[in-house]
C-alpha positions as CSV (number, residue, x, y, z in Angstrom):
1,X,33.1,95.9,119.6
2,X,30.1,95.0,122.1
3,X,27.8,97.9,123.5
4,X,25.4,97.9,126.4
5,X,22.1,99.5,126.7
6,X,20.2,99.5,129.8
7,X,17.2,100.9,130.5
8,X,16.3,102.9,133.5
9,X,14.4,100.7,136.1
10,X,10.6,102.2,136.6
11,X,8.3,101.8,139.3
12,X,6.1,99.6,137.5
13,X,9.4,97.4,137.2
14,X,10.4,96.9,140.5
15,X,6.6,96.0,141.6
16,X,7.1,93.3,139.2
17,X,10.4,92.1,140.6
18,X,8.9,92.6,144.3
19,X,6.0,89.6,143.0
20,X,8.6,88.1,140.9
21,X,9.3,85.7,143.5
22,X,6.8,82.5,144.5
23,X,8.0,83.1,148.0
24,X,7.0,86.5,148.7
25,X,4.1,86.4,146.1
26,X,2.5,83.6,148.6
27,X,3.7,85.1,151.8
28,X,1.8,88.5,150.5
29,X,-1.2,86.6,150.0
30,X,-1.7,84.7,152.8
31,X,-0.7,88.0,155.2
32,X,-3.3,89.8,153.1
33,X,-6.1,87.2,153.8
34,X,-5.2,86.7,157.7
35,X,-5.8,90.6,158.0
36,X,-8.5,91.4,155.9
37,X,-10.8,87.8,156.6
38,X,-9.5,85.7,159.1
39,X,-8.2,88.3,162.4
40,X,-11.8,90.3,162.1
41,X,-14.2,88.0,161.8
42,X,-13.0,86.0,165.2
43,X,-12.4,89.7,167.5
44,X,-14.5,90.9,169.9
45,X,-13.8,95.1,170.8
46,X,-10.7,94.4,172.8
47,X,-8.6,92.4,170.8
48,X,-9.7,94.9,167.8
49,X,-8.0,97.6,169.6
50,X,-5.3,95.6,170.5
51,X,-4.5,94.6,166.4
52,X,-5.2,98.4,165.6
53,X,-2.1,99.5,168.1
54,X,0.1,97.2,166.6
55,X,-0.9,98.6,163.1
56,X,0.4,101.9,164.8
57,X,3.5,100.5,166.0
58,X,4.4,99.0,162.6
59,X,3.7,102.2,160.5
60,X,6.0,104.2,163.3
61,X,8.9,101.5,163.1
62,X,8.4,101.5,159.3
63,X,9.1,105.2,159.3
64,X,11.7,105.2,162.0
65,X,13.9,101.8,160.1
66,X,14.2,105.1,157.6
67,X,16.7,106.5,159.1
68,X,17.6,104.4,161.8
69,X,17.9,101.0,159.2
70,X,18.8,102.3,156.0
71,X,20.7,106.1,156.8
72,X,22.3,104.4,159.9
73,X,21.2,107.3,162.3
74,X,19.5,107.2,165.7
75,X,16.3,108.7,166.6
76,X,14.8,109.2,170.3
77,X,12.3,111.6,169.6
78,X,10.3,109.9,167.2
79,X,6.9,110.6,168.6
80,X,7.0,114.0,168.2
81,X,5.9,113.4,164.3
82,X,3.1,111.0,166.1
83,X,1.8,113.8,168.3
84,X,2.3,116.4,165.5
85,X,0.3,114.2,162.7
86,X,-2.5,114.0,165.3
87,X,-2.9,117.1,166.8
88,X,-2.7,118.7,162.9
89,X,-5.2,116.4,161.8
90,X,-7.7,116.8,164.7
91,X,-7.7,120.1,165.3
92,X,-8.0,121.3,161.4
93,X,-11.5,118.5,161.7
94,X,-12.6,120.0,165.2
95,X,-11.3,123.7,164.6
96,X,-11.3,124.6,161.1
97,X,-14.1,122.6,159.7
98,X,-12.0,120.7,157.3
99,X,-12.4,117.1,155.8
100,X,-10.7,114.5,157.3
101,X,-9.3,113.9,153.9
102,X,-7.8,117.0,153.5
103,X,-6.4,117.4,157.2
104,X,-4.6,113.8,156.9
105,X,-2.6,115.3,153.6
106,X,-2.1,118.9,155.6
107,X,-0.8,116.6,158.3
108,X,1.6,115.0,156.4
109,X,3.0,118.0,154.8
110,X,3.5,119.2,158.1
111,X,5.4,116.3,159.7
112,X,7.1,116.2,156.3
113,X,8.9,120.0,156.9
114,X,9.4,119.3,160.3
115,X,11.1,116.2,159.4
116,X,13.5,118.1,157.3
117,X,13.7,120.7,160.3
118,X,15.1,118.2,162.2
119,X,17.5,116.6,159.4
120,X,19.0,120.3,159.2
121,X,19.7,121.0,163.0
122,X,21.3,117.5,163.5
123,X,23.5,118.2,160.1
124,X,26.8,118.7,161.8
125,X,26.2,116.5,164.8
126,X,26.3,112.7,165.3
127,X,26.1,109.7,168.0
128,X,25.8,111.2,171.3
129,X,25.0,114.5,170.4
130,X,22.2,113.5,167.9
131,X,20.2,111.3,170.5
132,X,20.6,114.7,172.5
133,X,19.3,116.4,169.9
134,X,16.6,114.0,168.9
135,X,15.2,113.6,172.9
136,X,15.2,117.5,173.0
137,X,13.4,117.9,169.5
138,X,10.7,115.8,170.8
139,X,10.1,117.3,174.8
140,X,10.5,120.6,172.8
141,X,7.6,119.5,170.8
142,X,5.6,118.3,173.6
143,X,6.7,121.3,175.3
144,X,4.5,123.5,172.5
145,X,1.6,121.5,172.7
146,X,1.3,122.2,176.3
147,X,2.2,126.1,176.3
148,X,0.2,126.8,173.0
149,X,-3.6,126.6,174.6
150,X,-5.3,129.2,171.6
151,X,-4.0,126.7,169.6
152,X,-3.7,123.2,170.8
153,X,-6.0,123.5,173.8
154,X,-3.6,122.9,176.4
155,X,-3.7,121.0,179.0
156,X,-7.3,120.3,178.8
157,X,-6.4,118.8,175.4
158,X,-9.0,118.1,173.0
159,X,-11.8,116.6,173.8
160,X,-14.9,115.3,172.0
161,X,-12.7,114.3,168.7
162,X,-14.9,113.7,165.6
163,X,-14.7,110.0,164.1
164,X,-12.5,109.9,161.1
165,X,-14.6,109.5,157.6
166,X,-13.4,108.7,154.5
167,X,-15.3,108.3,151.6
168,X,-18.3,109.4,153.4
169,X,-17.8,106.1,155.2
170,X,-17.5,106.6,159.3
171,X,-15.0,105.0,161.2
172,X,-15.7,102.6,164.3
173,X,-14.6,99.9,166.2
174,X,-18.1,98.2,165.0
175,X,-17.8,98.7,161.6
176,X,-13.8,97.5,161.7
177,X,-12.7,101.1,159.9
178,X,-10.1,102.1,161.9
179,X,-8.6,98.5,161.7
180,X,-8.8,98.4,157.8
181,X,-7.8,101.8,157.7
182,X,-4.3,101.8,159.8
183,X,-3.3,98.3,157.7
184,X,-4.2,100.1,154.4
185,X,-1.7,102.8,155.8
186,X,0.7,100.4,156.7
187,X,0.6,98.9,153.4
188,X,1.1,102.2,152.2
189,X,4.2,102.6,154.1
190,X,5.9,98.8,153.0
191,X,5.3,99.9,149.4
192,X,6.7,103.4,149.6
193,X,9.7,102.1,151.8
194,X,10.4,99.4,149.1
195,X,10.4,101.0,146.0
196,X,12.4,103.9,147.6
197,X,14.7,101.6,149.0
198,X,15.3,99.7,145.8
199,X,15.6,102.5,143.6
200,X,19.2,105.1,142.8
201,X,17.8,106.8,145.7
202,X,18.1,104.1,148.1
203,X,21.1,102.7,147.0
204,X,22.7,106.3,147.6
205,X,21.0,106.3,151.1
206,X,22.6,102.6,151.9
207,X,26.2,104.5,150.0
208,X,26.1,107.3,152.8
209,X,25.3,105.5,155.5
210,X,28.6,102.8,154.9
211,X,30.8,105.3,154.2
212,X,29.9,108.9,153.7
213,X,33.1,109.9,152.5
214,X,33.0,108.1,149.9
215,X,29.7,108.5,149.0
216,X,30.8,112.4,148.4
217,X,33.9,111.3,146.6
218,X,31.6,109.5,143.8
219,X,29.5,112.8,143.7
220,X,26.4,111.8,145.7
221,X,24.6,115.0,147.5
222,X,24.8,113.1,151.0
223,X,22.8,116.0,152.9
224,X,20.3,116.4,150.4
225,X,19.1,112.1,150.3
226,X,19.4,112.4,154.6
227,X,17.1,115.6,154.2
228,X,14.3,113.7,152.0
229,X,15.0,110.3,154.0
230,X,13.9,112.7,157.3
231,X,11.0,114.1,155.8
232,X,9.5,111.3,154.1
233,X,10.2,109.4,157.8
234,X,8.1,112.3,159.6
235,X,5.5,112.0,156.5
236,X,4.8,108.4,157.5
237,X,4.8,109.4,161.7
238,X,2.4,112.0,160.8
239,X,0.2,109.7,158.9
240,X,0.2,106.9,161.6
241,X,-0.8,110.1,164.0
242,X,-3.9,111.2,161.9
243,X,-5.9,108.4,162.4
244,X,-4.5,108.2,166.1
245,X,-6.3,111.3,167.3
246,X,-10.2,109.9,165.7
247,X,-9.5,106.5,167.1
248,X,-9.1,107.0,170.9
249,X,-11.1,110.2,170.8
250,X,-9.4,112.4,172.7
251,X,-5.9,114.2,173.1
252,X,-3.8,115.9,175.9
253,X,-0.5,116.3,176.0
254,X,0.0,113.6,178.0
255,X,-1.5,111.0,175.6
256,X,2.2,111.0,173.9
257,X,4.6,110.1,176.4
258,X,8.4,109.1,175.7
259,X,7.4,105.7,176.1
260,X,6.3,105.5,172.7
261,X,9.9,106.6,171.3
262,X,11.4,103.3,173.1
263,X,8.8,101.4,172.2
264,X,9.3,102.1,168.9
265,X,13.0,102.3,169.0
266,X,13.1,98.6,170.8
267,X,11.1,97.3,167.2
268,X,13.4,98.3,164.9
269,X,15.8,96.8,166.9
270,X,14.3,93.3,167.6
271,X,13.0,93.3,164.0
272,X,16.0,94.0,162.3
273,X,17.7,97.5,161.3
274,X,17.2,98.2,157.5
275,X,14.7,95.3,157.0
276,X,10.9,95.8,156.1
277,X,9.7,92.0,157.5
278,X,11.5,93.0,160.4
279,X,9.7,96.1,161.5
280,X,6.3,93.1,161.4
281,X,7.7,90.8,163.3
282,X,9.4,93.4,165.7
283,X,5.6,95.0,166.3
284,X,4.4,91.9,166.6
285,X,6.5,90.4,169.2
286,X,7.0,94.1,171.1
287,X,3.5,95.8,170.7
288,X,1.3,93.5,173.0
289,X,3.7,92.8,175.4
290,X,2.1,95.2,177.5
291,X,-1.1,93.8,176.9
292,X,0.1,90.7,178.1
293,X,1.9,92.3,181.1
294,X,-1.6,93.7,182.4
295,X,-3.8,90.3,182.1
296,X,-0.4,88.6,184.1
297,X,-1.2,91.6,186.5
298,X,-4.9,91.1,186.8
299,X,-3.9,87.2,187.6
300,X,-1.6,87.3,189.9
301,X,-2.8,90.3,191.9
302,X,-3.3,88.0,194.8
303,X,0.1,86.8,194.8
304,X,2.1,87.3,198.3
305,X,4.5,88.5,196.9
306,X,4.7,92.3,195.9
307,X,6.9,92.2,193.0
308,X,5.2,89.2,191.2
309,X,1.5,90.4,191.7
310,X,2.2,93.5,189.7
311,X,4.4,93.0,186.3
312,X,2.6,95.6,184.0
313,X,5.2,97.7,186.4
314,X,8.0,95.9,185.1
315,X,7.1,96.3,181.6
316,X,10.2,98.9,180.9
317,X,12.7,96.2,183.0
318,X,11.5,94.0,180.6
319,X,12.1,96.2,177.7
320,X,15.7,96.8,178.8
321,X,16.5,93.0,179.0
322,X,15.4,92.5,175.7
323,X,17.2,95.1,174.0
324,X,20.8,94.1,175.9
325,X,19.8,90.4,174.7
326,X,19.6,91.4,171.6
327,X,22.5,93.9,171.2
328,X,24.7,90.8,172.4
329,X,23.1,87.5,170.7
330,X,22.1,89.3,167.5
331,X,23.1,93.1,167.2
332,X,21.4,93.3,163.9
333,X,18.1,92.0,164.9
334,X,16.1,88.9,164.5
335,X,15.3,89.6,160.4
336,X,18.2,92.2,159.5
337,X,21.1,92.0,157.7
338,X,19.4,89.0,155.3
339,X,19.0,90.6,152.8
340,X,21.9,89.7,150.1
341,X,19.8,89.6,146.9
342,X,22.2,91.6,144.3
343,X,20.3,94.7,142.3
344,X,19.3,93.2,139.2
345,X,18.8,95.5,135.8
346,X,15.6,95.0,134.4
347,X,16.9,94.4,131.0
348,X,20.0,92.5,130.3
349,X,22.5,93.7,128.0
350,X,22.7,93.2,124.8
351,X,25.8,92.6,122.5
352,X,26.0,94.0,119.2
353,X,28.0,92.9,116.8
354,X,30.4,96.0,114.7
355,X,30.3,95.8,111.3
């Protein structure tokens, strides 16, 4: 008679399977270098800003692949956790006195329930109906902001927002903090995302989201994994929007716009649904493409003709190409779906012999 005896996979053990490969041991490094040596020592102030927005967009298409990637659902109002994480985090600095430590975790708690708020009123509703839902959950949102002046200011919005500090150390453009800052949060979010993802708690998420039926049938709680995968999703938003508020300095309830939903939405598409690389390379491809858009404009604005001098207006057209290219050439992005490796136990089975 043979017997098996396997022992629960830790964290510790899939960190070590995550570097047990050359190829992403070397690929870590060498990102690792580019963004902590090479990008800041050759940036002036505007190109700073510009690599700390995509480090915003990644984090937010991190947290959105959550439950558009791995649970299979779609999200259109996924700025409302940005604006939320913000607003929390500036106004318990500004208003309450607080540490910018402490209103970054009381931020994330926040975006966290509402998160969970949302996973329960979209329970019994999908496809249509949940982008409804989701588009509605994040105008509501923005909706509050506005109408709730003793609280949020307004309007007006709030003005004169203190730096973010950590450590007693002062964040500023000069000093690269907010750029270190937003990459050590999005390194935050690949780790997280990855050892969730490759634990009984993701393989249960990627269960549900092929077939929830059965997923129910082999006793998985399918509401209660979609519940945490929301809330953890809204967790990382809420983080991304922390540092948002300190780093442009002000907010107003038109700061968050639904652009930022699309924008965020057309990453995890060109990256790749359910694939951490691809939520990089969508950022980096998508993100300063507006960017680009406005030096074109500042170009060509003596062009004769009126619909070349101006592009930046034809950002969105743009947007809309891409994403119907790439729902035909490649609906599961440029990085997703390459992902094959089988789950490996972390100690192989042992025969013993019967006596």
């Amino acid at each position: 008679m043979e017997g098996r005896a396997i022992r629960k996979e830790s964290v510790l053990d899939r960190l070590r399977l995550f570097f047990a490969e050359s190829k992403i041991k070397y690929i870590t490094i060498a990102t690792l270098v580019v963004l902590v040596l090479v990008l800041p020592a050759f940036s002036n102030l505007y190109t700073m800003r510009v690599l700390i927005m995509l480090g915003f967009y990644m984090l937010l298409a991190i947290s959105l692949n959550l439950i558009t990637g791995y649970l299979g659902e779609v999200s259109l109002g996924h700025a409302a956790f940005y604006a939320v994480g913000a607003y929390t985090a500036v106004l318990l600095v500004k208003d309450a006195g607080l540490g910018y430590e402490v209103s970054v975790f009381i931020a994330m708690i926040f975006t966290a329930f509402l998160g969970w708020l949302l996973s329960v009123a979209t329970i019994r509703v999908s496809g249509t109906y949940q982008c409804i839902l989701t588009i509605a959950f994040f105008y509501l949102t923005m909706s509050i902001i506005l109408n709730w002046p003793s609280v949020t200011h307004g309007a007006y919005g709030v003005n004169g927002v203190l730096p973010a500090k950590l450590l007693g150390i002062e964040f500023s453009l000069q000093n690269n903090g907010y750029y270190y800052c937003i990459f050590f949060y999005v390194a935050i979010g690949i780790l997280i995302t990855y050892l969730l993802i490759n634990s009984r708690f993701g393989r249960a998420i990627k269960a549900f989201r092929e077939d929830s039926m059965a997923s129910t049938m082999v006793g998985i709680n399918n509401q209660a994994y979609r519940q945490l995968i929301y809330s953890l999703s809204g967790l990382l938003a809420g983080l991304a929007g922390s540092l948002y508020g300190p780093f442009i300095g002000y907010l107003t309830p038109k700061t968050f716009t639904y652009d930022m939903c699309l924008m965020t939405l057309l990453i995890v598409l060109v990256g790749g649904k359910g694939s951490i690389v691809g939520m990089i390379a969508g950022a980096i491809i998508i993100s300063p493409l507006g960017e680009v858009l406005r030096l074109l404009t500042d170009v060509l604005k003596n062009s004769p003709v009126s619909f070349i001098k101006d592009p930046e207006q034809w950002r969105f057209v743009i947007y809309g190409v891409i994403m119907v290219v790439i729902m035909h050439v490649r609906p599961q992005g440029l990085l997703g779906g390459l992902d094959k490796t089988p789950y490996r136990l972390i100690k192989r089975t042992k025969k013993k012999k019967s006596l």
